[in-house]
PDB file of N, H, CA, C and O in Angstrom:
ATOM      1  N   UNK A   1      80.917 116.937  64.838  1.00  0.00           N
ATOM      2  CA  UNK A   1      81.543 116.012  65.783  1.00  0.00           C
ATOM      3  C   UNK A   1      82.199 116.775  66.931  1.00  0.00           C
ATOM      4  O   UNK A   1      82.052 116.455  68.111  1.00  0.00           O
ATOM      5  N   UNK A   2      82.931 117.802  66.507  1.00  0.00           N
ATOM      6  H   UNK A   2      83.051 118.062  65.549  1.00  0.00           H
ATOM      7  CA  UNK A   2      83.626 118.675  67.654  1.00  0.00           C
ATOM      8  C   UNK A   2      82.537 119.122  69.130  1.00  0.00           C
ATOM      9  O   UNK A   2      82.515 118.847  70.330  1.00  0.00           O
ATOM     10  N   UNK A   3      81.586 120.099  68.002  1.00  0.00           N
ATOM     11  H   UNK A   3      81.603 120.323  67.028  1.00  0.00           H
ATOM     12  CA  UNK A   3      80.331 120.062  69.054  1.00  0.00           C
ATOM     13  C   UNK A   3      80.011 119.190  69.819  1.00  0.00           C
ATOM     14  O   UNK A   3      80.059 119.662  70.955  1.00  0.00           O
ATOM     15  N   UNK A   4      79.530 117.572  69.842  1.00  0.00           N
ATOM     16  H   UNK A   4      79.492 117.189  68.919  1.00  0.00           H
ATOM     17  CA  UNK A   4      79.205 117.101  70.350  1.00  0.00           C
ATOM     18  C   UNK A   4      80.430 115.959  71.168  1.00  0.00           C
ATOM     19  O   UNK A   4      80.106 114.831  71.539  1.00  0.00           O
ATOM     20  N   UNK A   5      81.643 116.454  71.311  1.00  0.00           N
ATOM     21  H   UNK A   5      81.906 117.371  71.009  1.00  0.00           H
ATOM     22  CA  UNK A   5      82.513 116.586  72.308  1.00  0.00           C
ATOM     23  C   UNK A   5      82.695 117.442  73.254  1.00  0.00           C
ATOM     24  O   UNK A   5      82.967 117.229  74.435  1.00  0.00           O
ATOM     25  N   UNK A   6      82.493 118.694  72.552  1.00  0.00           N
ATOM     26  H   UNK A   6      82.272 118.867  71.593  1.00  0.00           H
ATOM     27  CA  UNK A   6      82.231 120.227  73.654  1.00  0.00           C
ATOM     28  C   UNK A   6      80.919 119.669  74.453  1.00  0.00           C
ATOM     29  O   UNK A   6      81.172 119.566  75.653  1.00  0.00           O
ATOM     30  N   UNK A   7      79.617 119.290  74.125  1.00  0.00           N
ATOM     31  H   UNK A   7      79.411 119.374  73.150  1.00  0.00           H
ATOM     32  CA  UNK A   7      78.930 118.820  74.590  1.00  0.00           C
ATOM     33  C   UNK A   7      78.621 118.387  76.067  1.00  0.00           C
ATOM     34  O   UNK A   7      78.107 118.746  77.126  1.00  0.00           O
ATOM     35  N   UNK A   8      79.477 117.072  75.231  1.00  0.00           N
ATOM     36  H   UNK A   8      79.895 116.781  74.370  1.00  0.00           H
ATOM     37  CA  UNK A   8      79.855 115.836  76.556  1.00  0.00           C
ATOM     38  C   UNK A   8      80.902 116.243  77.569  1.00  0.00           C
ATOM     39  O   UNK A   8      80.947 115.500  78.550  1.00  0.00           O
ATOM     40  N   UNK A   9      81.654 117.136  77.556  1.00  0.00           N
ATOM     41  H   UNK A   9      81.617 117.739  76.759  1.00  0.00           H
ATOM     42  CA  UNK A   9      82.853 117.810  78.490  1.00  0.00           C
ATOM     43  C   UNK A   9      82.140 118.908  79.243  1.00  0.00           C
ATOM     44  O   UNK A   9      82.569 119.278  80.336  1.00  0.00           O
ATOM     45  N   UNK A  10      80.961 119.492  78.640  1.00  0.00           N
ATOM     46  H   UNK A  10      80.612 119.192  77.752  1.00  0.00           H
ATOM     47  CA  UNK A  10      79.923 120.813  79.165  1.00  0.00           C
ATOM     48  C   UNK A  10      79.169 119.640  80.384  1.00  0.00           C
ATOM     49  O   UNK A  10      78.959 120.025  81.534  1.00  0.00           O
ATOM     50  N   UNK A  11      78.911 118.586  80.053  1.00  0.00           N
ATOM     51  H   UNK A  11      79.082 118.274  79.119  1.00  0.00           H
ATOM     52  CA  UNK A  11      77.579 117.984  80.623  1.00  0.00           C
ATOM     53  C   UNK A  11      78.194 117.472  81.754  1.00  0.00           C
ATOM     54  O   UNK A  11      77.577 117.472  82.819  1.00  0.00           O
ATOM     55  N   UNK A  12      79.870 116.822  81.639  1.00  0.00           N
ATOM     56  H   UNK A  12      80.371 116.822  80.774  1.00  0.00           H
ATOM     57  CA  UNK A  12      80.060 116.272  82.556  1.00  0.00           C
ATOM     58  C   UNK A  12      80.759 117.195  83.926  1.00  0.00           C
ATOM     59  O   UNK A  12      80.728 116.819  85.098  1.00  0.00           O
ATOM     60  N   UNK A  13      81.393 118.509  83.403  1.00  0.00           N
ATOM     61  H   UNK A  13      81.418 118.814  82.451  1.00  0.00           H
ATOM     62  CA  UNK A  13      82.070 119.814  83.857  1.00  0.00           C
ATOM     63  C   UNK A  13      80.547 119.928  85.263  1.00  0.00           C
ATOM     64  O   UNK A  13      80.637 119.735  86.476  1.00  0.00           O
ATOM     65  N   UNK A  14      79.271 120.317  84.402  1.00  0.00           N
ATOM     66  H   UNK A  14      79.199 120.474  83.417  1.00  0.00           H
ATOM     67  CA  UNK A  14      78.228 120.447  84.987  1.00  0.00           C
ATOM     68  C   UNK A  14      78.252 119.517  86.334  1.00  0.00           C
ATOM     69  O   UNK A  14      78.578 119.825  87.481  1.00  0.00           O
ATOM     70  N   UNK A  15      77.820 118.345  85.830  1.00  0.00           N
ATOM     71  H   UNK A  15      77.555 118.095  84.898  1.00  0.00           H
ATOM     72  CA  UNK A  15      77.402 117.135  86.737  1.00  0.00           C
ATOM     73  C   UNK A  15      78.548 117.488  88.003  1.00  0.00           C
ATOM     74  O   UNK A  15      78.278 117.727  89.180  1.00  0.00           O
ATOM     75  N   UNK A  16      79.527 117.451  87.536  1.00  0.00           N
ATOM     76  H   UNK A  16      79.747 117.256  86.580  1.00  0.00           H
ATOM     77  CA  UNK A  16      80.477 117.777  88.402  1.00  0.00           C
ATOM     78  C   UNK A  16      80.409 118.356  89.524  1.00  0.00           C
ATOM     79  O   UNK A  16      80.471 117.973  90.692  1.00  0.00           O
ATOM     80  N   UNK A  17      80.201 119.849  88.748  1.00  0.00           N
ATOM     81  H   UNK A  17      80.150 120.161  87.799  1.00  0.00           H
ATOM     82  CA  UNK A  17      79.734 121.281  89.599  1.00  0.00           C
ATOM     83  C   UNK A  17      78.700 120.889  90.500  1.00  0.00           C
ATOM     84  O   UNK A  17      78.864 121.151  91.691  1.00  0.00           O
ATOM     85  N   UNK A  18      77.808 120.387  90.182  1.00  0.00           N
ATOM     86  H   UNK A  18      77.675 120.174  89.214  1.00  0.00           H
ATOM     87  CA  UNK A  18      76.477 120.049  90.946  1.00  0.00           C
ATOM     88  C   UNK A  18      76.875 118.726  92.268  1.00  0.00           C
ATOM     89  O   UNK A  18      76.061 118.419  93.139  1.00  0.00           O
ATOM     90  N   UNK A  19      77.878 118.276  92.178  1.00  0.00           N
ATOM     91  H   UNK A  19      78.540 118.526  91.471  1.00  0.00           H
ATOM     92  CA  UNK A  19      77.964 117.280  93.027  1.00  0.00           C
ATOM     93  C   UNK A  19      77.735 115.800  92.441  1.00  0.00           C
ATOM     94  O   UNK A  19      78.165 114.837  93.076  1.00  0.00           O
ATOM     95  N   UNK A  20      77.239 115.675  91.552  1.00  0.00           N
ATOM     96  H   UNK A  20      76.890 116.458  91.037  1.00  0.00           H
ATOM     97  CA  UNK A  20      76.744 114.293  90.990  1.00  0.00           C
ATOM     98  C   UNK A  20      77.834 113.082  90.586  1.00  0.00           C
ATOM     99  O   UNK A  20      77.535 111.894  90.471  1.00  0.00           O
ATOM    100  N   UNK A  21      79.261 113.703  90.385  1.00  0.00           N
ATOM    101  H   UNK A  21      79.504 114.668  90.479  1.00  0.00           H
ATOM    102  CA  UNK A  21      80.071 112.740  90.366  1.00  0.00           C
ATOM    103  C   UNK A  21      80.952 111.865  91.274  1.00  0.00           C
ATOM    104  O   UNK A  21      80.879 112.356  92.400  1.00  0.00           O
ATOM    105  N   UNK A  22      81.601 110.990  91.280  1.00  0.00           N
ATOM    106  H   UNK A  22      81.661 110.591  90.365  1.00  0.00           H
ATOM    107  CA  UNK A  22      81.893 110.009  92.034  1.00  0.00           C
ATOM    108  C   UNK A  22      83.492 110.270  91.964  1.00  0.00           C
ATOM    109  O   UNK A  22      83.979 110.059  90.853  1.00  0.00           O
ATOM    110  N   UNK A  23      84.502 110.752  93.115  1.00  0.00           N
ATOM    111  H   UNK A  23      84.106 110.924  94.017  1.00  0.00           H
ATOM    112  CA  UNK A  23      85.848 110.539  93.027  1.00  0.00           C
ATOM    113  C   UNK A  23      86.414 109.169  93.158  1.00  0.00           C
ATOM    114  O   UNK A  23      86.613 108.666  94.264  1.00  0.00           O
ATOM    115  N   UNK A  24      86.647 108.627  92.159  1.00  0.00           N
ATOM    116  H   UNK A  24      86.485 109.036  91.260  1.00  0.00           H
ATOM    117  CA  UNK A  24      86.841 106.680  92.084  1.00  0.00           C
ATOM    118  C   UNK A  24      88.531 106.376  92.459  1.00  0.00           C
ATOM    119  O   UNK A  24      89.114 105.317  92.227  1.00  0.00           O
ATOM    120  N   UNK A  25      89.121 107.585  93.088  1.00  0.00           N
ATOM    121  H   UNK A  25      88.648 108.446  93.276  1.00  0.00           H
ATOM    122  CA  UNK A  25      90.712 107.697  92.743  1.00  0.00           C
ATOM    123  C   UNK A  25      91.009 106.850  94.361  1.00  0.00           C
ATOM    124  O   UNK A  25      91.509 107.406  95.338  1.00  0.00           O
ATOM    125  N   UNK A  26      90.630 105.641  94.312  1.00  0.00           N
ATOM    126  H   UNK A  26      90.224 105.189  93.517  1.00  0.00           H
ATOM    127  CA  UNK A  26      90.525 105.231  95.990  1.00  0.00           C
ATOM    128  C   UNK A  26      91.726 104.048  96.365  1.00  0.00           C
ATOM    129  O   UNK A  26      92.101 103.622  97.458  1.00  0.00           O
ATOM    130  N   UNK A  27      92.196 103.681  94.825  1.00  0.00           N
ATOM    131  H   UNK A  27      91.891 104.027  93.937  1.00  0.00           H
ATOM    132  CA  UNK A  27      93.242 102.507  94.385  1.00  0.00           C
ATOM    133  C   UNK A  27      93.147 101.361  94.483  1.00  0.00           C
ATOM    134  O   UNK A  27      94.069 100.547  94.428  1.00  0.00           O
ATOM    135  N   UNK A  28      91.521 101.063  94.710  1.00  0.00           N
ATOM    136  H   UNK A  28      90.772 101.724  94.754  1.00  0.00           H
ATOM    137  CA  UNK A  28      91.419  99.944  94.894  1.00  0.00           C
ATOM    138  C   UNK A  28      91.374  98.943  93.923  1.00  0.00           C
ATOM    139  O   UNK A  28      90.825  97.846  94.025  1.00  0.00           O
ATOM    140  N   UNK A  29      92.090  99.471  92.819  1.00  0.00           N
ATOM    141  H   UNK A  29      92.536 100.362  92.736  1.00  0.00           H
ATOM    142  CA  UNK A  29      92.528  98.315  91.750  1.00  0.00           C
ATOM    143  C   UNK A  29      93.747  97.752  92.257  1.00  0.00           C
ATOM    144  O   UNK A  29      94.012  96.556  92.140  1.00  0.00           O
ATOM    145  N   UNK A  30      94.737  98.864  93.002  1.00  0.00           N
ATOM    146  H   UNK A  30      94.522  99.835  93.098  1.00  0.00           H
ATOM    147  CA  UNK A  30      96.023  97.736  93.085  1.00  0.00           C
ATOM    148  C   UNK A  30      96.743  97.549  94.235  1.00  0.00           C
ATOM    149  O   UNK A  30      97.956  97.420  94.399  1.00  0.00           O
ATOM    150  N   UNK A  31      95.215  97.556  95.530  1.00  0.00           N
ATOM    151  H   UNK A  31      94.229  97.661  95.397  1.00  0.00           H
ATOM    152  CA  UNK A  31      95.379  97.160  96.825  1.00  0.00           C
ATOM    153  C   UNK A  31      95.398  96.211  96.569  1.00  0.00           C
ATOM    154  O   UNK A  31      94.853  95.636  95.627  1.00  0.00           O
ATOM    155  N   UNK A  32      96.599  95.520  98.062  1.00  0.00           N
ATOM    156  H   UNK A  32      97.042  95.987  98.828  1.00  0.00           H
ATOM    157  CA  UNK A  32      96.589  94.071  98.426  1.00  0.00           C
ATOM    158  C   UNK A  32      95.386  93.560  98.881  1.00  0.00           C
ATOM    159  O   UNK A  32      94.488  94.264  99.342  1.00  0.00           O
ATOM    160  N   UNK A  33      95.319  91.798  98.712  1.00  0.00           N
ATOM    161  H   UNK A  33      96.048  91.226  98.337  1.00  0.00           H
ATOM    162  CA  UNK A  33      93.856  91.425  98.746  1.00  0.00           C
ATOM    163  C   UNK A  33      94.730  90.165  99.572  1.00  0.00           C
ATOM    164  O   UNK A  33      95.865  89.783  99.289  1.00  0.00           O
ATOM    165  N   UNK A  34      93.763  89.604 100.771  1.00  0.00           N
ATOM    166  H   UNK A  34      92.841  89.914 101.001  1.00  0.00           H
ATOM    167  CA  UNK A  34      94.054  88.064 101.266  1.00  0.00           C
ATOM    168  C   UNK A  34      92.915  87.323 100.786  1.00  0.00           C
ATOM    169  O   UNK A  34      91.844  87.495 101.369  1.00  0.00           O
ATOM    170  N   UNK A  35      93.009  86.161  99.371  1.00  0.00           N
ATOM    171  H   UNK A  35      93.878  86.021  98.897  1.00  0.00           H
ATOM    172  CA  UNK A  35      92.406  85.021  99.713  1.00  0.00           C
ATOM    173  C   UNK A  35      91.275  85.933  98.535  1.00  0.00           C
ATOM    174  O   UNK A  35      90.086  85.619  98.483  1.00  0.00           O
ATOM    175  N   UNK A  36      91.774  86.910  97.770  1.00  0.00           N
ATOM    176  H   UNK A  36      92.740  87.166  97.812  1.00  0.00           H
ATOM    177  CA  UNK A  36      90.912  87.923  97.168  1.00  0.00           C
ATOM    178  C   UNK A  36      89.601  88.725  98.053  1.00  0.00           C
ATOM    179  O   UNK A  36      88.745  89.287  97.369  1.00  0.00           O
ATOM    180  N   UNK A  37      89.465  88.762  99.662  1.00  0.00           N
ATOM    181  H   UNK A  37      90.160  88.306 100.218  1.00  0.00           H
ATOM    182  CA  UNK A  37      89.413  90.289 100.157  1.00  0.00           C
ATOM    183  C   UNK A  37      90.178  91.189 100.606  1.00  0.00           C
ATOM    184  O   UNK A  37      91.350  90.929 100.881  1.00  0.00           O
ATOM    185  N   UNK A  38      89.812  92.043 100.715  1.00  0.00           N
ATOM    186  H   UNK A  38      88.860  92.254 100.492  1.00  0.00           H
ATOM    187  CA  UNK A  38      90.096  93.409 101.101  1.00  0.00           C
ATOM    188  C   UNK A  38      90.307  93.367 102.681  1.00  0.00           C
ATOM    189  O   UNK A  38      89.258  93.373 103.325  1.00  0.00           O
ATOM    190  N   UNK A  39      91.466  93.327 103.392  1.00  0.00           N
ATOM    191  H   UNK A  39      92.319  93.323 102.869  1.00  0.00           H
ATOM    192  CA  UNK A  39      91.426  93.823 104.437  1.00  0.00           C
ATOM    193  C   UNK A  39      91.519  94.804 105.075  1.00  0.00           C
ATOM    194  O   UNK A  39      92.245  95.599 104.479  1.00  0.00           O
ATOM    195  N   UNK A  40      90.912  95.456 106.644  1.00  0.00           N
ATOM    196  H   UNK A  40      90.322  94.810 107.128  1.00  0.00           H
ATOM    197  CA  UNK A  40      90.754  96.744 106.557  1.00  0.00           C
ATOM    198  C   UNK A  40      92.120  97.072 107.234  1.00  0.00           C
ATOM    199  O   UNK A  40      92.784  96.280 107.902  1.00  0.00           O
ATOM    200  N   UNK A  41      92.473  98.544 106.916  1.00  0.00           N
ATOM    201  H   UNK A  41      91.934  99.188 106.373  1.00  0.00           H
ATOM    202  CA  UNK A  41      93.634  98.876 107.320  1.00  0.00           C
ATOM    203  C   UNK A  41      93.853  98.674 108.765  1.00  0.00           C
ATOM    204  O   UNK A  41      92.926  98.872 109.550  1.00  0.00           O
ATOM    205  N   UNK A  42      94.989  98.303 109.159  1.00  0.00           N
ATOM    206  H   UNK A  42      95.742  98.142 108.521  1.00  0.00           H
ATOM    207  CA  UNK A  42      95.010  98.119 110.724  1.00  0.00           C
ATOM    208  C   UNK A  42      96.344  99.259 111.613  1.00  0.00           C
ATOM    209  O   UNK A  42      97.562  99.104 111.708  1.00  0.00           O
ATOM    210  N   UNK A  43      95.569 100.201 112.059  1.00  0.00           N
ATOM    211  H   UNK A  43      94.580 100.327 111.981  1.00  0.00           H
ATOM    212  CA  UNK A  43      96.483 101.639 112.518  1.00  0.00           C
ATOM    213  C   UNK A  43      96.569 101.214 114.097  1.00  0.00           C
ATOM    214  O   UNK A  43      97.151 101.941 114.902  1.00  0.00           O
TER     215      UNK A  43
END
């Protein structure tokens, strides 16, 4: 079982390295919403 945690932490470390993953850290779970959209920021 251990192994195939080292595994999955090797595979995803990888994917990583290579570019293949997605930074999801964008907050758009607990942006404000009007009317439930998204409005765009206004600078």
């Amino acid at each position: 079982m251990g192994l195939v945690v080292l595994l999955f932490f090797l595979l995803i470390a990888a994917a990583s390295a290579a570019g293949l993953t997605a930074d999801s850290r964008d907050s758009a779970d607990w942006k404000p919403t009007a009317e439930g959209l998204r409005t765009p920021i206004r600078r």
